[in-house]
C-alpha positions as semicolon CSV with decimal commas, in nm:
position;residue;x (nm);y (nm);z (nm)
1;X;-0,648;-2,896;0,188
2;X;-0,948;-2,988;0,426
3;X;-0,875;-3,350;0,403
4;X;-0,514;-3,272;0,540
5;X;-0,562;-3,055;0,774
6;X;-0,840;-3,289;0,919
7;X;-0,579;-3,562;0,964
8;X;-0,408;-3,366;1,186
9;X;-0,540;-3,409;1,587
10;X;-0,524;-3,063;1,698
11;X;-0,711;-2,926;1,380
12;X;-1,120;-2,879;1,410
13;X;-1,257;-2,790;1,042
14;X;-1,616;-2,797;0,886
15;X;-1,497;-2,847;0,520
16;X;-1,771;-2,715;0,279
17;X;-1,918;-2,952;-0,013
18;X;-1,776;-2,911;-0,367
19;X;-2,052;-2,673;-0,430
20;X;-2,004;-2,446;-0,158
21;X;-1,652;-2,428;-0,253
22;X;-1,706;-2,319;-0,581
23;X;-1,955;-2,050;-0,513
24;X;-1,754;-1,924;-0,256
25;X;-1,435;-1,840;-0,452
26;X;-1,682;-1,671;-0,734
27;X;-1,677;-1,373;-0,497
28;X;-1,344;-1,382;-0,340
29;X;-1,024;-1,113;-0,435
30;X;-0,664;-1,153;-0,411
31;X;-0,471;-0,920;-0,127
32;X;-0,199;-0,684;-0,231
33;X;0,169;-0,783;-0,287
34;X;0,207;-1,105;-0,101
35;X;0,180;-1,491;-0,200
36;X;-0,207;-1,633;-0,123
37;X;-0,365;-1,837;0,129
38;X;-0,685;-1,942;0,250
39;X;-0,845;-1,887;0,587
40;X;-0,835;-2,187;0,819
41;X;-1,083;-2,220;1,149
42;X;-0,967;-2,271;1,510
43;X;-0,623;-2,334;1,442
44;X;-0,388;-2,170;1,763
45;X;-0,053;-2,182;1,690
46;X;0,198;-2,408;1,829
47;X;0,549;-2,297;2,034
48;X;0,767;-2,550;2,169
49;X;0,497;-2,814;2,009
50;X;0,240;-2,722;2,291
51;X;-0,052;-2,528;2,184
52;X;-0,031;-2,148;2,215
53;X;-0,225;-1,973;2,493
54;X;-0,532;-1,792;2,393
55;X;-0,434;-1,517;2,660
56;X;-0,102;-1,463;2,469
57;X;-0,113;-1,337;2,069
58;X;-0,206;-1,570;1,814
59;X;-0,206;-1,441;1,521
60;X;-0,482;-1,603;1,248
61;X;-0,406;-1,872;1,066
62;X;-0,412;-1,905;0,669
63;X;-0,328;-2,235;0,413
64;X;-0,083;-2,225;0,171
65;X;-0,227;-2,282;-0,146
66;X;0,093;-2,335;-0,390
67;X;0,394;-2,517;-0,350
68;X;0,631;-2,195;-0,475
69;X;0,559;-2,037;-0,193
70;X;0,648;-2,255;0,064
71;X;0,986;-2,313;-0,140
72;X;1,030;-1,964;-0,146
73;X;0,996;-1,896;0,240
74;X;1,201;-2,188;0,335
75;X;1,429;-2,133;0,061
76;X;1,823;-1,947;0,035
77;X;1,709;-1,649;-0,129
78;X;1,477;-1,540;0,154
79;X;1,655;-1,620;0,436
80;X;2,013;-1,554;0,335
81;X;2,043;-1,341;0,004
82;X;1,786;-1,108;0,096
83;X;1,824;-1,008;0,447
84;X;2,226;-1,025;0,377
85;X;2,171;-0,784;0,149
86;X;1,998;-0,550;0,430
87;X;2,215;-0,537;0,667
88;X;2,519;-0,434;0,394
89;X;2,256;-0,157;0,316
90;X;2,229;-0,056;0,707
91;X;2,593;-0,052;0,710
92;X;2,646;0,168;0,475
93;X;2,288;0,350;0,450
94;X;2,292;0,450;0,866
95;X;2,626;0,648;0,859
96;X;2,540;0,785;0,521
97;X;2,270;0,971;0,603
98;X;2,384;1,039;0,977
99;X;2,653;1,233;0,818
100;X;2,497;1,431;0,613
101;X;2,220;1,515;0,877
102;X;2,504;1,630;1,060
103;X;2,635;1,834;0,759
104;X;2,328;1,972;0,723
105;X;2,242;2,098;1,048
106;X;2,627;2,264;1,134
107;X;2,699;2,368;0,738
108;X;2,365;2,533;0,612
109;X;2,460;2,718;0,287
110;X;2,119;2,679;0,142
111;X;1,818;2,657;0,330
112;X;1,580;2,548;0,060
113;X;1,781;2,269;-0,032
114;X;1,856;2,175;0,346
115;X;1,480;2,158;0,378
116;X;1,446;1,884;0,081
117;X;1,756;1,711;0,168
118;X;1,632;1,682;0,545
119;X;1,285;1,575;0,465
120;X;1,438;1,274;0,193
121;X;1,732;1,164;0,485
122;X;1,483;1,118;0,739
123;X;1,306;0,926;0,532
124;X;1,549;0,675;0,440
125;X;1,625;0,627;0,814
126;X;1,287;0,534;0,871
127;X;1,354;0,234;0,665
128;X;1,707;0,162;0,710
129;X;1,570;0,139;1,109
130;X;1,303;-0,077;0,992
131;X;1,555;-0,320;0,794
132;X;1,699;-0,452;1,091
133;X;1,331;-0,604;1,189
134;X;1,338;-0,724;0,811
135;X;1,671;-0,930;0,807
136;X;1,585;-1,063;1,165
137;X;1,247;-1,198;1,052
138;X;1,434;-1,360;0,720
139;X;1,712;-1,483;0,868
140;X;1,488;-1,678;1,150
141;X;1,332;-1,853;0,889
142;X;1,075;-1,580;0,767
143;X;0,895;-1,606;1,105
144;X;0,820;-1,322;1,291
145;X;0,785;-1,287;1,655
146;X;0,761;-0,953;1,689
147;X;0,406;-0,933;1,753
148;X;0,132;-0,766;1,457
149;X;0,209;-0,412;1,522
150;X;0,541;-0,385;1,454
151;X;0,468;-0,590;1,128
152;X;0,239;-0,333;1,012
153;X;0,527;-0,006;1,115
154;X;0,721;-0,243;0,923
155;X;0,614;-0,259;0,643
156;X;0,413;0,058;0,610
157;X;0,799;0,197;0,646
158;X;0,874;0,054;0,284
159;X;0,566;0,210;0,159
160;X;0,612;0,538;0,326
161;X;0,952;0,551;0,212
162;X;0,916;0,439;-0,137
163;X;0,661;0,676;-0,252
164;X;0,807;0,999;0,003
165;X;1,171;0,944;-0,149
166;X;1,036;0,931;-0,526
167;X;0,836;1,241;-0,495
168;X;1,117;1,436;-0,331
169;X;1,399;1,325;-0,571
170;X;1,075;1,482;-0,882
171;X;1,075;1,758;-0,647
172;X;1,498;1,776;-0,610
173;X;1,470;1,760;-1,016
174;X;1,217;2,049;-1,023
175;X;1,418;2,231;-0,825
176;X;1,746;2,184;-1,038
177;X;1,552;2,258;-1,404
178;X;1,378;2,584;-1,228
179;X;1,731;2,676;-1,168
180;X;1,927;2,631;-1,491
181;X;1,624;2,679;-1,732
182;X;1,468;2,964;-1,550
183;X;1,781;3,106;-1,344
184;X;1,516;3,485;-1,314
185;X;1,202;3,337;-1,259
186;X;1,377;3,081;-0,960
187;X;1,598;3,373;-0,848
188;X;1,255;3,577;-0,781
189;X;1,116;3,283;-0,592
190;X;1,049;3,208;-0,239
191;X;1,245;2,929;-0,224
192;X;1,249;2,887;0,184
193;X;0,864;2,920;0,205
194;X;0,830;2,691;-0,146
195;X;1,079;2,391;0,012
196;X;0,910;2,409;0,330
197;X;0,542;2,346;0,174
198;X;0,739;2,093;-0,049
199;X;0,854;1,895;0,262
200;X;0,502;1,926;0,471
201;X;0,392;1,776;0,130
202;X;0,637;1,505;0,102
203;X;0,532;1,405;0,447
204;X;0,154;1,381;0,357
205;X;0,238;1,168;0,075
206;X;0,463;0,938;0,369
207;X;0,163;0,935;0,587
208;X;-0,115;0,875;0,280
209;X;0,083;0,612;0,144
210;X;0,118;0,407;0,528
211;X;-0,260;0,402;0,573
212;X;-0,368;0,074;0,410
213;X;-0,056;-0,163;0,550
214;X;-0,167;0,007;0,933
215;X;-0,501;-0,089;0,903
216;X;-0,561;-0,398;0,798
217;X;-0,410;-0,771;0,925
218;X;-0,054;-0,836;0,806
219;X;0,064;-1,131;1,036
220;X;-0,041;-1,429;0,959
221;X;-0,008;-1,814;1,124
222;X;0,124;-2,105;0,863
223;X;-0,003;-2,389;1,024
224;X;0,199;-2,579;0,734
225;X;0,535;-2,440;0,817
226;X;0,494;-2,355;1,190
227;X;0,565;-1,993;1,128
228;X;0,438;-1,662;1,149
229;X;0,467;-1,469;0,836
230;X;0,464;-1,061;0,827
231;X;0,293;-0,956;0,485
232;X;0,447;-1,186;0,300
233;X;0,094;-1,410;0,309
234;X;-0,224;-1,262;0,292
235;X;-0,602;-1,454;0,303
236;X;-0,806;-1,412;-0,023
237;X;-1,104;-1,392;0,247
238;X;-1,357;-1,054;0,157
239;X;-1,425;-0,860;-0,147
240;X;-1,406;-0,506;0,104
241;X;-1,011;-0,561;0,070
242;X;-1,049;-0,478;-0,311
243;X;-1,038;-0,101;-0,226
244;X;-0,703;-0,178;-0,136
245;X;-0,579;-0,326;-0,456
246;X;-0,763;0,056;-0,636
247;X;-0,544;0,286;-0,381
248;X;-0,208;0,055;-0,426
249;X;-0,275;0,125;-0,783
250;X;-0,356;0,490;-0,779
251;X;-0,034;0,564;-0,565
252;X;0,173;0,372;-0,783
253;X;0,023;0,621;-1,076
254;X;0,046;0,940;-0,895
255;X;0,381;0,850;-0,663
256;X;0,586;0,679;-0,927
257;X;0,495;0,729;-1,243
258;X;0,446;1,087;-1,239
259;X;0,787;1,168;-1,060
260;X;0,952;0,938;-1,347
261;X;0,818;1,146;-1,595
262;X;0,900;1,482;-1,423
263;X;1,236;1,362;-1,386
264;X;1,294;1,268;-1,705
265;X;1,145;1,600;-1,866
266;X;1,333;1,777;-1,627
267;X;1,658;1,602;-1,699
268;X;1,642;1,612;-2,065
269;X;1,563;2,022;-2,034
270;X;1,856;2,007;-1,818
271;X;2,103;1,866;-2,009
272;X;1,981;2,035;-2,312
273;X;2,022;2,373;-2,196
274;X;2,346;2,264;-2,013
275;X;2,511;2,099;-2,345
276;X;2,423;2,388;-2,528
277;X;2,622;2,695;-2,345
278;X;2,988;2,757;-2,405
279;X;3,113;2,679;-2,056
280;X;3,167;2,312;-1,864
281;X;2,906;2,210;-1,660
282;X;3,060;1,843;-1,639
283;X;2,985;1,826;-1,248
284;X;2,606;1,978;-1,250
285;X;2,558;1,748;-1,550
286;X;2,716;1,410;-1,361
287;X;2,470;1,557;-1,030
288;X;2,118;1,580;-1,255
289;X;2,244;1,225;-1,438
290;X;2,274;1,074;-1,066
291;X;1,937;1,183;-0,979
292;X;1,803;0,986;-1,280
293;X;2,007;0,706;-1,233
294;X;1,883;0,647;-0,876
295;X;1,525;0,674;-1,009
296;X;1,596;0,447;-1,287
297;X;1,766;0,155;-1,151
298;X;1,603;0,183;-0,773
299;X;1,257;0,260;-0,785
300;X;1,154;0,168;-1,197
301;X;1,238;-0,187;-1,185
302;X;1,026;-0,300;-0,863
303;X;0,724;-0,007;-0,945
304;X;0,639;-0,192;-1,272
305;X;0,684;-0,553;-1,096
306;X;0,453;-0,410;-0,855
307;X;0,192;-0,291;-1,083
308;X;0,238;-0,616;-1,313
309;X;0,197;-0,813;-1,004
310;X;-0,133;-0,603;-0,844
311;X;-0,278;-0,622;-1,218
312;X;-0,219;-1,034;-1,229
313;X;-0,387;-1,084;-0,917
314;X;-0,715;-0,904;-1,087
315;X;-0,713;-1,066;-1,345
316;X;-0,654;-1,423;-1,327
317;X;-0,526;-1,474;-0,940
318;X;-0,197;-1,584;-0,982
319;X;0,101;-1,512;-0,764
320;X;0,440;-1,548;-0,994
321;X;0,561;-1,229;-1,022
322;X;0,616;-1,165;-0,648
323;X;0,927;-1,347;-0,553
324;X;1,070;-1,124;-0,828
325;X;0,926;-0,775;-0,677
326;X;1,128;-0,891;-0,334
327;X;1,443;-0,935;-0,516
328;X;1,366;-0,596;-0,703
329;X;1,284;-0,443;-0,390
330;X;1,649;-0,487;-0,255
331;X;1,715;-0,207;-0,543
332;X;1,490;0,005;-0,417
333;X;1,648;-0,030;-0,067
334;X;2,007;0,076;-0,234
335;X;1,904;0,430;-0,310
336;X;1,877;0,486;0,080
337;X;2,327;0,460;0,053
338;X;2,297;0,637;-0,274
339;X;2,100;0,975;-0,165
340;X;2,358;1,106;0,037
341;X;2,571;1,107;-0,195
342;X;2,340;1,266;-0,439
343;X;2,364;1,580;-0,166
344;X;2,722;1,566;-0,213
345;X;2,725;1,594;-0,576
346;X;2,456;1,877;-0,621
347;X;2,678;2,086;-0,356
348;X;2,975;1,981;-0,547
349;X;2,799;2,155;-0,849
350;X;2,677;2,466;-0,678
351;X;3,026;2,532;-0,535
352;X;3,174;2,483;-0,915
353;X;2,920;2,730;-1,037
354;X;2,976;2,962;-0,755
355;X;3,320;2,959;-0,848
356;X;3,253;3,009;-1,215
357;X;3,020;3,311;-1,204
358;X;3,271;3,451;-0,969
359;X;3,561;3,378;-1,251
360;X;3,352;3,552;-1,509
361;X;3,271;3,819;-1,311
362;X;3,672;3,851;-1,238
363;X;3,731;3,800;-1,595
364;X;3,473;4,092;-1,702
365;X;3,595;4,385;-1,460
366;X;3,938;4,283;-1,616
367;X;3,838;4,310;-1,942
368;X;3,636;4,662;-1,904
369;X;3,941;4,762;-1,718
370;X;4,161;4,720;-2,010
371;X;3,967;4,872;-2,228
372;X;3,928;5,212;-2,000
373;X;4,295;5,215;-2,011
């Protein structure tokens, strides 16, 4: 890649020997879900085809080193399918969980529950806002022009969000099993005081899992393309970037698979106790199913991709697996349109066991009645 870039007039490079090359990449890790590249020296960017100002920002400049990549970036899926797919998510994501703010706020039966549901809406805003930077950076190409800190709110958005929403729907679960399982010991509780230490804790996990992507570089030059890419590229450059690839991996652990086995425990105590009493609890069942359907199809699919793909790069360096984790991710962007109506079903469910206790209750007096007289 020296050679090439050496042909090229407006390119300086000192190219090391053979040697130097190989002893360099002995001690040299991959970066965290993004295709590779390699650093390149005093390369500016170009806009217009003039040289880029060093009093405006240019943004470093990295190498492709496979060919995949650059057909992915320049290809359909990336700069139609994909951001196409966010905006029909905005669409119907925004208004969603507009609504039920709004619901929230002027039709508080609950506040415990208004205190989770409040914390995971707010949340998926963050990143349905952030999608419209997303499908404007696709759609022009996969070049971003937004500058590097927007790139990093950007993306540390998806991060925040993904690991924030899959704790609070293991919380949501929690709170559902506590209910039906342990209706004395939950009754007892203090559920206000519990949901609000719940949602200060959701938010910790939002702001612990946003660290790494606002800390480090994420915009990057292709002098190859003539583009900027956000995240999508990252160098290979210093070995101190491995403590990255450790925390990625312990919040994956702790903020994904953990709440996918609470929920599932909790949902198969659920529907256990549920399918065992006398009475129909079709709606509260459909409401705990939705909760580990959303889990299931949204967050499962691109949590193991990204795992898989954090574990290849260890091991051997290669790169394959992430043009599948970005079409996986669009799943995990669908459970911002599906949460709301996850609220809607577990009031649905409350109401119809409101109404039933309130039938029995009917029914009882009726019955002791009958029997005084």
């Amino acid at each position: 890649w020296c050679a090439q870039l050496t042909a090229q007039p407006s390119v300086e490079l000192v190219c090391p020997t053979r040697r130097e090359q190989k002893n360099s990449f002995e001690v040299v890790f991959p970066m965290l879900r993004t295709f590779k590249g390699a650093p390149v020296i005093n390369i500016q960017p170009f806009v217009n085809g003039t040289q880029a100002s060093f009093l405006t920002y240019s943004p470093p400049a990295l190498n492709l080193l496979n060919n995949s990549t650059v057909r992915y970036l320049g290809g359909s899926l990336s700069t139609r399918v994909i951001p196409i797919i966010y905006m029909l998510v905005v669409t119907v994501g925004i208004p969603a969980n507009v609504s039920i703010l709004c619901l929230l706020v002027t039709k508080i039966r609950k506040v415990s529950s208004a205190i989770l549901y409040c914390s995971l809406a707010v949340s998926d805003l963050f990143l349905l806002l952030s999608l419209f930077f997303k499908a404007h950076y696709h759609f022009h190409g996969n070049h971003w022009v937004l500058g590097e800190t927007a790139c990093r709110v950007v993306t540390a958005c998806f991060y925040g969000n993904l690991y924030c929403s899959a704790t609070a729907l293991a919380c949501i679960s929690i709170k559902r099993y506590l209910a039906v399982v342990y209706p004395f010991l939950y009754k007892s509780m203090p559920k206000r005081m519990c949901a609000a230490w719940v949602s200060l804790a959701l938010w910790g996990v939002f702001g612990v899992a946003i660290i790494p992507e606002l800390i480090i570089q994420q915009s990057y030059w292709l002098p190859q393309l003539n583009r900027t890419t956000c995240h999508d590229v990252l160098p290979l450059d210093h070995s101190s970037h491995m403590f990255l690839l450790y925390y990625h991996l312990i919040l994956i652990v702790f903020f994904l698979v953990v709440p996918l086995v609470v929920i599932a425990v909790c949902f198969a105590r659920i529907i256990n106790k549920l399918t065992r009493s006398h009475f129909d609890w079709v709606t509260y069942i459909k409401a705990s199913t939705l909760v580990f359907s959303i889990f299931l199809v949204c967050f499962v699919p691109p949590g193991v991709l990204h795992f898989v793909h954090y574990v290849q790069l260890f091991v051997d360096g290669t790169e394959t697996l992430y043009v599948y984790f970005n079409v996986a991710v669009c799943l995990c962007y669908v459970h911002t349109c599906l949460d709301p109506f996850l609220f809607l079903f577990m009031s649905k469910a409350a109401q119809s066991r409101f109404h039933f206790k309130t039938f029995k209750r009917k029914t009882l007096s009726s019955v002791l009645l009958t029997s005084n007289t």
